[in-house]
Short mmCIF file of the C-alpha atoms (twelve columns), coordinates in Angstrom:
data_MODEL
# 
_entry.id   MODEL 
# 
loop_
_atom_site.group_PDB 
_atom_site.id 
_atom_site.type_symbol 
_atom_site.label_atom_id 
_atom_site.label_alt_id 
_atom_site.label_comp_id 
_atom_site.label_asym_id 
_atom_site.label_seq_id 
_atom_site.Cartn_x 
_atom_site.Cartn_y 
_atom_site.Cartn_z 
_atom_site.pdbx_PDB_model_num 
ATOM 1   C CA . UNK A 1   71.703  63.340 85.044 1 
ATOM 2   C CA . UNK A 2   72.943  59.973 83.040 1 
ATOM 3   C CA . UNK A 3   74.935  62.299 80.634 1 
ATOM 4   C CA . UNK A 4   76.833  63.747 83.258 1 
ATOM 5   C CA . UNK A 5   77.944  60.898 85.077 1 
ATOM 6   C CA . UNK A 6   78.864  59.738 81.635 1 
ATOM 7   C CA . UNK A 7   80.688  63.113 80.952 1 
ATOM 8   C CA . UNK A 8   82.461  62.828 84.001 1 
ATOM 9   C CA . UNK A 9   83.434  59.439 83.679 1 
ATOM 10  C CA . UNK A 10  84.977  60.251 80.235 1 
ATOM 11  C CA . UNK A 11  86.544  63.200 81.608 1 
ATOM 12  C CA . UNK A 12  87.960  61.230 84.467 1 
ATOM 13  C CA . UNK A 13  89.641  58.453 82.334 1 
ATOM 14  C CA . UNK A 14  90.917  61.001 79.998 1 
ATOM 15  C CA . UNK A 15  92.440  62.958 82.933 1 
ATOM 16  C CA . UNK A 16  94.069  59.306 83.873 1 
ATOM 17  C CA . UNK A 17  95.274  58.645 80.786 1 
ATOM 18  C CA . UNK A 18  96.997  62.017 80.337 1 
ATOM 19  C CA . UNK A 19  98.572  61.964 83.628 1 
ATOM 20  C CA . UNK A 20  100.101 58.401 83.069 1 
ATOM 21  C CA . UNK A 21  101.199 59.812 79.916 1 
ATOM 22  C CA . UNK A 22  102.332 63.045 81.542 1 
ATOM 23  C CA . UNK A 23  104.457 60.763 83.718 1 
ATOM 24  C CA . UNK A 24  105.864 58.070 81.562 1 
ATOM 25  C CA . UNK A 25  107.401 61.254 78.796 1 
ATOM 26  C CA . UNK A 26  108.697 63.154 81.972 1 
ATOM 27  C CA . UNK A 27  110.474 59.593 83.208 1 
ATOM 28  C CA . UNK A 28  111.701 59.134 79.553 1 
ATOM 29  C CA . UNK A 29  113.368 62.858 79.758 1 
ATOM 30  C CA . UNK A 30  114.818 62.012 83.198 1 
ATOM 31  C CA . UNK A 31  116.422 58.834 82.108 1 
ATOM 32  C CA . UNK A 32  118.288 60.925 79.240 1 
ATOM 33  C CA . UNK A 33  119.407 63.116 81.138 1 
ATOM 34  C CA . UNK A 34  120.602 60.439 83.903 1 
ATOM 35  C CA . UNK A 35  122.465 58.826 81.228 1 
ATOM 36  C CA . UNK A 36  123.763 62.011 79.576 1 
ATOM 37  C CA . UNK A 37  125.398 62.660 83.342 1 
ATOM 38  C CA . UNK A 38  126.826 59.103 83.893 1 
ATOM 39  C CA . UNK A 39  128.102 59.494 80.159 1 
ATOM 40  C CA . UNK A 40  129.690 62.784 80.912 1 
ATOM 41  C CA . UNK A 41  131.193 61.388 84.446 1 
ATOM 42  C CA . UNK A 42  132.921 58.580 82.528 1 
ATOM 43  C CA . UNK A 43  134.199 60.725 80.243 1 
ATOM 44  C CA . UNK A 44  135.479 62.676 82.710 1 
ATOM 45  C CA . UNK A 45  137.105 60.313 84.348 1 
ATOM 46  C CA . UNK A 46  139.144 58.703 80.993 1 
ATOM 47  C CA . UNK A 47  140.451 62.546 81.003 1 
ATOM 48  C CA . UNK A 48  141.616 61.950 84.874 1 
ATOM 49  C CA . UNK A 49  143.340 58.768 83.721 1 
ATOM 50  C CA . UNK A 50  144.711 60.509 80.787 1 
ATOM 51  C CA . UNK A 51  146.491 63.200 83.314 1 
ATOM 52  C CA . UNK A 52  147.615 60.273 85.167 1 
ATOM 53  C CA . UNK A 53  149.320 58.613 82.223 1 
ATOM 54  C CA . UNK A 54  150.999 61.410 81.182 1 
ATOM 55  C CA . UNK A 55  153.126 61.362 84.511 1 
ATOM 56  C CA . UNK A 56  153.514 57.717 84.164 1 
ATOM 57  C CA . UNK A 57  152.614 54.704 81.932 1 
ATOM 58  C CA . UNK A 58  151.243 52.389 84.263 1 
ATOM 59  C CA . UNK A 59  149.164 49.517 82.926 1 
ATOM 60  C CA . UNK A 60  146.637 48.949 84.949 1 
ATOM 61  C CA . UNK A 61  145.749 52.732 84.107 1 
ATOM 62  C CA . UNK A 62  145.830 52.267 80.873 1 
ATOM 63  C CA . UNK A 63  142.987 49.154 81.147 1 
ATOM 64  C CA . UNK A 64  141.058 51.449 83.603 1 
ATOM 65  C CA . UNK A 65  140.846 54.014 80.347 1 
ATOM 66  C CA . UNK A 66  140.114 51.747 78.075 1 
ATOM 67  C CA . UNK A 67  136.738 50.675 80.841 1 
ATOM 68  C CA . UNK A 68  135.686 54.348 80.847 1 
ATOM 69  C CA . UNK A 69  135.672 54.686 76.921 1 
ATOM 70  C CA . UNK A 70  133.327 51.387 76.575 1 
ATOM 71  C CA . UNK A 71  131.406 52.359 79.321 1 
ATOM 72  C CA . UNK A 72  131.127 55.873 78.026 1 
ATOM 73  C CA . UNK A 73  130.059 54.373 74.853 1 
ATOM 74  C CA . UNK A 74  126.719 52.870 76.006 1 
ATOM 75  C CA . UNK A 75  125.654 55.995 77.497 1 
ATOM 76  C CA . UNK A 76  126.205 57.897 74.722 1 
ATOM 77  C CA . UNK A 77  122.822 59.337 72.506 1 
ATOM 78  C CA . UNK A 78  125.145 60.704 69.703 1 
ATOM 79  C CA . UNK A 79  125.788 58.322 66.811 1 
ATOM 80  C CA . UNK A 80  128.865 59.996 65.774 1 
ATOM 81  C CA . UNK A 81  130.725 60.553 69.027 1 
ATOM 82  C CA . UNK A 82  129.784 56.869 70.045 1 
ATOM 83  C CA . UNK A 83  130.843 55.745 67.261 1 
ATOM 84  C CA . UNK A 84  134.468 57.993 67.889 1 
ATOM 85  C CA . UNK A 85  134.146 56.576 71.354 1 
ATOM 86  C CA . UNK A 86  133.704 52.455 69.855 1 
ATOM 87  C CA . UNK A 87  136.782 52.840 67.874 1 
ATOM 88  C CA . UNK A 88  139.079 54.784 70.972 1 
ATOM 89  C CA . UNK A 89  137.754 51.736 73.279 1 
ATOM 90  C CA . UNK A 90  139.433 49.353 70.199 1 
ATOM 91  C CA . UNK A 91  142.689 51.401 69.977 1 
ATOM 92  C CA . UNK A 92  142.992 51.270 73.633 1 
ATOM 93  C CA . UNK A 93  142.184 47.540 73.982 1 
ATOM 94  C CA . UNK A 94  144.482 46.729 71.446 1 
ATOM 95  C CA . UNK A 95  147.621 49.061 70.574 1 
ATOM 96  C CA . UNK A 96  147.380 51.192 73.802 1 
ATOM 97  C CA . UNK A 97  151.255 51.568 74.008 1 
ATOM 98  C CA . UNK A 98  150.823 53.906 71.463 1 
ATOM 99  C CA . UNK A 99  149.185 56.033 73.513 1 
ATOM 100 C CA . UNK A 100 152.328 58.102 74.041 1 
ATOM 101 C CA . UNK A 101 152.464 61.351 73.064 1 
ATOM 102 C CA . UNK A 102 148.566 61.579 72.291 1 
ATOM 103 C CA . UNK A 103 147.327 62.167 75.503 1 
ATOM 104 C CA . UNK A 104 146.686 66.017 75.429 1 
ATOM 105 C CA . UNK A 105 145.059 65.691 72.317 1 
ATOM 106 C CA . UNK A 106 142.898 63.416 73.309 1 
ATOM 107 C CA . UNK A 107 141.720 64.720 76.663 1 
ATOM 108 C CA . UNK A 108 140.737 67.860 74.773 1 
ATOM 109 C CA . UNK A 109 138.857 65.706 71.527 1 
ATOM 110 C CA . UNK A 110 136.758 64.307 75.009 1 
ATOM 111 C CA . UNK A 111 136.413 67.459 76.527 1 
ATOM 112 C CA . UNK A 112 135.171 68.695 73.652 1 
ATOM 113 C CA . UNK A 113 133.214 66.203 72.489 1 
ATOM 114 C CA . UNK A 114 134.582 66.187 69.032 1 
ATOM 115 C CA . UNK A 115 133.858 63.039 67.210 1 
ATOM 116 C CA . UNK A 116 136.250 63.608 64.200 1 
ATOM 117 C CA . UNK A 117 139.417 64.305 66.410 1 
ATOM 118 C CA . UNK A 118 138.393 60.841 68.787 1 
ATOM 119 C CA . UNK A 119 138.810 58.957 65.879 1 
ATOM 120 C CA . UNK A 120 141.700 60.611 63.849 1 
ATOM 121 C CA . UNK A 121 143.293 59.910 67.186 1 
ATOM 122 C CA . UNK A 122 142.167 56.339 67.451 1 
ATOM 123 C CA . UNK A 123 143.061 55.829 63.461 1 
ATOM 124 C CA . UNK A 124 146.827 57.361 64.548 1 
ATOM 125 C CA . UNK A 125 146.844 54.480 67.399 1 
ATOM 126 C CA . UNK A 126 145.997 51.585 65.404 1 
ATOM 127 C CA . UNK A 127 148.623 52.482 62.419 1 
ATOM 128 C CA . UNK A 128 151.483 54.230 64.096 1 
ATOM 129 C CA . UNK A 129 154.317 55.093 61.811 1 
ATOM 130 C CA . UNK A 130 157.164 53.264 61.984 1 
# 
């Protein structure tokens, strides 16, 4: 009888432990994937902007963009595209009237989630030819 209750016992706290472990890995997944969505929302809005600032260079715009890349930045799980992301923010901060002409190119390098074209496009920004 005493090795039962023991048994059970065991098998009770090992059924506890494996639930809150159960629990916390499923609440780790969830938060990814919460932040992989706010991510991809922010990114989609910088493309919005982008569309907007093609029609019309307005400043305030422009400094709206420039929130949704650093935001988008902080969310982001991939090294390389955050990375893309960190130096678009710093282009946009600081040499955003060259913006100009770059805009489809860079809604589709965000669309597409291609790190290399972000920051050729962010490198083209910060040394335009003169």
């Amino acid at each position: 009888m005493k090795k039962r209750v023991v048994l059970g016992a065991a098998a009770a706290v090992f059924l506890v432990c494996l639930s809150f472990s159960l629990g916390f890995r499923q609440g780790r997944r969830d938060e990814a994937q919460r932040q992989e969505q706010i991510g991809q929302a922010l990114l989609s809005f910088a493309a919005d902007r982008l569309e907007e600032l093609k029609a019309q260079y307005r400043p305030e715009v422009a400094a709206a963009l420039a929130s949704d890349a650093y935001a988008a930045y902080w969310y982001e799980a991939d090294p390389a595209f955050s990375s893309a992301l960190h130096d678009l923010w710093n282009a946009l901060l600081f040499d955003r009237e060259n913006l100009a002409g770059r805009e489809d190119a860079l809604i589709k390098a965000l669309e597409t989630r291609n790190a290399q074209s972000l920051k050729s496009l962010a490198k083209e920004m910060r040394t335009p030819e003169h």
